[in-house]
C-alpha positions in Angstrom: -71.7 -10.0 47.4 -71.7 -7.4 44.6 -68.3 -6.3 42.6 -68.3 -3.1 41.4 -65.6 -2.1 39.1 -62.8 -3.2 41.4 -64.0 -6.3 43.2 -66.1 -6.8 46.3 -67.6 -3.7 47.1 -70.9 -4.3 48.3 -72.6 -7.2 50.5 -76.1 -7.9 50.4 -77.5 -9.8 53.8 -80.8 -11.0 53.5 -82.4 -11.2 56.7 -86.4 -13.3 56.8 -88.8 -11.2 58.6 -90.7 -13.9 60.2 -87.2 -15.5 61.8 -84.2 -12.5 62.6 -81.0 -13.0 62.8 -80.5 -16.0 62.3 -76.9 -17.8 63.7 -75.4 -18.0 59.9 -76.1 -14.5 59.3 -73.6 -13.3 62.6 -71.4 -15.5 61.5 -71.0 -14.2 57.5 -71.4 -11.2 59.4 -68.3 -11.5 60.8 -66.3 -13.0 58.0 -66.9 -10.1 55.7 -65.8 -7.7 58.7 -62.8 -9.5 58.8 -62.1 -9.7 55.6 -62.5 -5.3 55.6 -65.6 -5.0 54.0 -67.6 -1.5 54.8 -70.1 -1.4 52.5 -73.7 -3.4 52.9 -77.3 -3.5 52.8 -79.3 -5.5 55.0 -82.4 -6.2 53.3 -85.2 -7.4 55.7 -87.7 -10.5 53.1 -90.8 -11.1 53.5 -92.0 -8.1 54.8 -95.7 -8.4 53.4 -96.6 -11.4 56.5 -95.1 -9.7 59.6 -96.3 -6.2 61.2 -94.4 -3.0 60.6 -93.7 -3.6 64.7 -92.2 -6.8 63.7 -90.1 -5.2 60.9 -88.3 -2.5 64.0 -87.7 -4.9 66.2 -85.8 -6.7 63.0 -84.1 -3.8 62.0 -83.1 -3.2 66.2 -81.9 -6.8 66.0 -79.6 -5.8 62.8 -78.2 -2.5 64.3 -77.4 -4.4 67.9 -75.5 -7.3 65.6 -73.5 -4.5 63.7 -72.1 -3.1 66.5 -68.3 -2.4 66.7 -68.2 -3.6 63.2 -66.9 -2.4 59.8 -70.8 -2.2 59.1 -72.0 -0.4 61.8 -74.8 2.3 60.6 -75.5 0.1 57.2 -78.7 0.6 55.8 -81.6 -2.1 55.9 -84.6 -2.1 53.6 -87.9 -3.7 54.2 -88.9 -5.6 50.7 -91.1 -8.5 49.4 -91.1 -10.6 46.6 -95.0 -10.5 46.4 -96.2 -6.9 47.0 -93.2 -5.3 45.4 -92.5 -3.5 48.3 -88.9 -1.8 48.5 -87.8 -4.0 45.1 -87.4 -0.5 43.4 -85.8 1.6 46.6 -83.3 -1.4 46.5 -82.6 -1.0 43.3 -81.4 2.6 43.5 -79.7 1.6 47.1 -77.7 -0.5 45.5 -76.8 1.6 42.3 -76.3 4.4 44.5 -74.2 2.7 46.9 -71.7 1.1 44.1 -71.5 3.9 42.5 -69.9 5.7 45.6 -67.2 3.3 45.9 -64.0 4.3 45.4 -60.7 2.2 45.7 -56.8 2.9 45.4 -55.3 0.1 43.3 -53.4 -1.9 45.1 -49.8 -1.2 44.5 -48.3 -5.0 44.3 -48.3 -7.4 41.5 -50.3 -9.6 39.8 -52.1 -12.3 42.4 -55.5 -14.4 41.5 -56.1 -17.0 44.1 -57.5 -20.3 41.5 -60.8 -21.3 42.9 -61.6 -23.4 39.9 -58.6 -25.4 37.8 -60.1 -27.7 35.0 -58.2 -29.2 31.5 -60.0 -28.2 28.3 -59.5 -30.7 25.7 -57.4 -29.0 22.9 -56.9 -25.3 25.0 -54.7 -26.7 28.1 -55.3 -25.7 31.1 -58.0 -23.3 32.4 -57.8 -21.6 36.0 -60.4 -19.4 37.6 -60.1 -16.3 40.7 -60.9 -12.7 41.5 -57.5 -11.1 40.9 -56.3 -9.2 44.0 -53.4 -6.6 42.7 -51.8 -6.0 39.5 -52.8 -6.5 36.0 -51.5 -9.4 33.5 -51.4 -9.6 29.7 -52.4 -12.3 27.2 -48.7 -13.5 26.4 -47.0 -12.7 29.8 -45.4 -15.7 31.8 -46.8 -16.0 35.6 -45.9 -18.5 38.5 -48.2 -20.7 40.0 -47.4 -20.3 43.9 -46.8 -23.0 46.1 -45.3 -25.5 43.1 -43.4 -22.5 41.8 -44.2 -24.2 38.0 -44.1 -21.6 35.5 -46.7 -20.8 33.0 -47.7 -18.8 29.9 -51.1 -16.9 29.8 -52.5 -18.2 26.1 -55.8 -16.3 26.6 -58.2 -13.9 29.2 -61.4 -13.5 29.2 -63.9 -11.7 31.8 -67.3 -12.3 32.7 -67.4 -14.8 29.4 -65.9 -11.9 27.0 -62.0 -12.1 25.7 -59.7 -9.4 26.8 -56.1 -9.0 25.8 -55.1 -7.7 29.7 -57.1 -8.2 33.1 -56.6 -6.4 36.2 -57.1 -6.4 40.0 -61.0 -6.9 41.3 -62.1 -8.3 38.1 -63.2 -12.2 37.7 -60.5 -14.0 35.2 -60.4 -16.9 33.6 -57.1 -18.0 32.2 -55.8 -20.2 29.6 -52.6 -21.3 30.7 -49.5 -23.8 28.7 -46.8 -25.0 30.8 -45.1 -28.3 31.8 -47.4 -31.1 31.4 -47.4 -32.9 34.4 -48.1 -29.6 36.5 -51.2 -29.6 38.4 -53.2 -26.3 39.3 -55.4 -26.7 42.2 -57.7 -24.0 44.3 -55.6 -22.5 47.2 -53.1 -22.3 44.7 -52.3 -18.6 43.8 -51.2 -17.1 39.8 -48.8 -14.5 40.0 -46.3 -12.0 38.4 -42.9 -14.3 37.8 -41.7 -11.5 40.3 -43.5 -12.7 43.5 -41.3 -16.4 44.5 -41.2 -16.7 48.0 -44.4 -18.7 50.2 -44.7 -18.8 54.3 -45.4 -21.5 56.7 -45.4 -19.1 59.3 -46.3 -15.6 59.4 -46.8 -12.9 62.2 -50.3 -11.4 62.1 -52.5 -9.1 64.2 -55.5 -11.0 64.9 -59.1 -9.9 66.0 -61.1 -12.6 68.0 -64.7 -12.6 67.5 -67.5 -13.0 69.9 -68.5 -16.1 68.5 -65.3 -17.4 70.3 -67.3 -17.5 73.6 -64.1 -20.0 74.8 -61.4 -17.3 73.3 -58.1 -18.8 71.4 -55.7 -20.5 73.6 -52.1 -20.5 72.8 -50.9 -23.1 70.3 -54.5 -23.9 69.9 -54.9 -25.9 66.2 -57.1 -23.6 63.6 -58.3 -23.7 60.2 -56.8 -20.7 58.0 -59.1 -19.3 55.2 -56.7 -17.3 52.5 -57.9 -16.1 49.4 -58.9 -19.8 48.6 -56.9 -21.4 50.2 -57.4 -23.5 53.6 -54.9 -24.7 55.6 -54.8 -26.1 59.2 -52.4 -24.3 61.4 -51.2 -23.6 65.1 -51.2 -20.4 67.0 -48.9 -19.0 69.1 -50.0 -15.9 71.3 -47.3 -13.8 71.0 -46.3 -11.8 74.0 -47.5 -13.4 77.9 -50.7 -13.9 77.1 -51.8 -17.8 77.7 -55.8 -17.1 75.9 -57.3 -14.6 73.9 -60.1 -13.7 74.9 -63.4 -12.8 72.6 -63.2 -8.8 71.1 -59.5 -8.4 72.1 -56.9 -7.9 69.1 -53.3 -9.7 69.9 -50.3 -10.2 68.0 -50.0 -13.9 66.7 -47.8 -15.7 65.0 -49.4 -18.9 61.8 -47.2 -21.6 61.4 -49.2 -23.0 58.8 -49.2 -27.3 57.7 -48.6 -26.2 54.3 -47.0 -23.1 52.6 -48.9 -20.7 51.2 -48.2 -17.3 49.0 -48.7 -14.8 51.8 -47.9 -10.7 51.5 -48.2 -7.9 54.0 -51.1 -6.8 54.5 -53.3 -10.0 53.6 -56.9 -10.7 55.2 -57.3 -14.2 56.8 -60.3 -15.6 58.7 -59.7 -18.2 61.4 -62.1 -21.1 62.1 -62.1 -23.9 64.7 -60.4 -27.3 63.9 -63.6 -28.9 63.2 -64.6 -25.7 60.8 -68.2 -25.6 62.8 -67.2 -21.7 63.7 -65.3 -18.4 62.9 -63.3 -17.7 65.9 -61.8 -14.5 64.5 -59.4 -13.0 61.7 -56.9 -10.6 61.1 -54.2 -9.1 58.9 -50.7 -10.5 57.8 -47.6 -7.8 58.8 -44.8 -10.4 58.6 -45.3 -13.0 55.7 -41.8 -15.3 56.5 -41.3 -14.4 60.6 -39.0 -16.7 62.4 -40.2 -18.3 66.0 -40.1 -15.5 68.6 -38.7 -16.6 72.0 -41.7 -15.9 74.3 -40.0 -13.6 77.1 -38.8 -11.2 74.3 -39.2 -7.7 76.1 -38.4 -5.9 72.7 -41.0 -8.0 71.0 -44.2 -6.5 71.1 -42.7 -2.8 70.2 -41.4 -4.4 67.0 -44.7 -6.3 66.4 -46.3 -2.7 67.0 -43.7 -1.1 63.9 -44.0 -3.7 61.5 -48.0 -3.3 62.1 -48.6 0.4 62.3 -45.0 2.0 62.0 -43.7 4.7 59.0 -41.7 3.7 56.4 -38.7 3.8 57.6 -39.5 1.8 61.5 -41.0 -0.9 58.6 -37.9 -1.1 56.9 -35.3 -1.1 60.1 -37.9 -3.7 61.5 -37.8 -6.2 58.7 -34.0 -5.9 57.9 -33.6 -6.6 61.8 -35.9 -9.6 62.0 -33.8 -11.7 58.7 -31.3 -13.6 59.8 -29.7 -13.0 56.7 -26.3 -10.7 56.4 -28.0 -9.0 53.5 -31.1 -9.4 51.9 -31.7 -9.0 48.2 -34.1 -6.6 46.7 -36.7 -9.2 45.7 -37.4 -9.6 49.2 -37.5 -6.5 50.1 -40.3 -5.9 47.2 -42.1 -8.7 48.5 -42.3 -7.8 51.9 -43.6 -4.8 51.2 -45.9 -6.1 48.8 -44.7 -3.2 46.1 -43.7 -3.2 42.5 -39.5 -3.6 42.2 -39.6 0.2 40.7 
């Protein structure tokens, strides 16, 4: 994967002419679709000990695999390491292609999932993510999400260089001091002191890969993959549906082992129990939902407003599902995963 200003904006899949597609590819293949990815190159090795017949019949192998994805139509390129062949079209491909990226910042606060917590003797502690929203300054206090411990940010520094404020799709390491006895461990998310509340169960509009030649059954056990987090969960199909089947999108509902910091909006990829396959993925539209009684006849037009609705459906949707009288406007904020202001 290659970040470009603002994160992740182009993937590189390397694809061995002598073998195909191999089964690892499809199934990175359909992590990054699922994760919203729509930029790639699929860049066919070894092209100097195979036929330029061999190399179509690759590149027909790549375009059937891409089908109905995010990367449908993504250009491959025939190279090798010994000839030099296509090592300087790639090169341009891949400056031209970053270069053409162009991204909305993301309108929530400060997130980085820690994929990497370490002490450094004398400096504290040090934590480690791609930040996905927001921007945070050397002196600011953030949260560390679930363990709600707060902390104050001593130092930045990206890609190795110090930096008095980092932002969304940039790589951050951080310098934390805090309580003591706090421990920081991936999964774990830093964020704005803001952002407070975490999910054990979430409503989510889930795409089921073909790799899921079984489906999902209802209240079947999964492994959730979140920022860096992994958790093992239950699903419960939400509607009358007993099994989803491979390339249908449901609703679903996550009730998840362990709490996690989950917004509106959020990617997650679904494996088996066992985490030997990716069964499918999907997006987060209701980050604290309460257990839906199954022959709810109002239920999937909800679902449908908090998924795709206006503004305003959003709003009357959420305030509807609380079993609160009133709700305060920090989750309100939250839920729509937008600044207070």
């Amino acid at each position: 994967m290659l970040a470009g200003a603002h994160g992740i904006d182009l993937v590189l899949f390397t694809v061995a002419a002598d073998d195909g597609v191999m089964p690892q590819t499809e199934e990175h293949l359909d992590i990054v679709h699922l994760l919203g990815i729509k930029m790639a190159i699929f860049v066919i090795t070894k092209a100097d000990l195979v036929s330029a017949a061999r190399i179509a019949d690759v590149e027909e192998e790549i375009e059937i695999m891409t089908l109905g994805t995010t990367l449908e139509n993504s250009p491959t390129l025939a190279v090798s390491s010994v000839t030099g062949q296509g090592l300087e079209e790639l090169k341009q491909l891949i400056s031209q292609t970053l270069k053409s990226a162009t991204h909305a910042a993301p309108s929530g606060y400060f997130r980085l999932p820690v994929d990497r917590a370490f002490v450094l003797q004398g400096h504290g502690v040090v934590v480690t993510g791609t930040s996905l929203s927001g921007e945070i300054k050397v002196g600011e206090q953030v949260r560390c999400l679930p363990g709600d411990h707060l902390f104050r940010v001593r130092s930045l520094q990206v890609h190795g260089q110090s930096v008095e404020r980092a932002g969304w799709g940039q790589r951050v390491a951080m310098n934390l001091t805090g309580p003591e006895r706090a421990a920081i461990e991936r999964g774990q998310v830093i964020c704005h002191d803001k952002l407070t509340l975490t999910s054990e169960r979430f409503d989510a509009f889930l795409e089921v890969r073909p790799a899921a030649a079984k489906g999902i059954k209802n209240h079947q056990r999964l492994r959730i993959h979140m920022g860096a987090a992994e958790r093992l969960g239950k699903i419960v199909l939400l509607g009358d549906k007993d099994k989803a089947e491979p390339k249908q999108s449901v609703y679903c509902q996550i009730a998840l082992d362990e709490p996690l910091l989950v917004l509106r909006g959020d990617h997650f990829v679904a494996r088996d129990e066992t985490a030997q396959r990716t069964l499918g993925g999907g997006r987060v539209i209701h980050p604290w939902a309460k257990r839906h009684k199954r022959g709810d006849a109002n239920l999937p037009s909800r679902l449908k407003a908090l998924h795709t609705g206006d503004f305003a459906e959003l709003m009357e949707n959420f305030l509807n599902e609380s079993s609160a009288f009133a709700l305060s406007i920090d989750a309100i904020y939250q839920f729509l995963n937008l600044r207070e202001e």
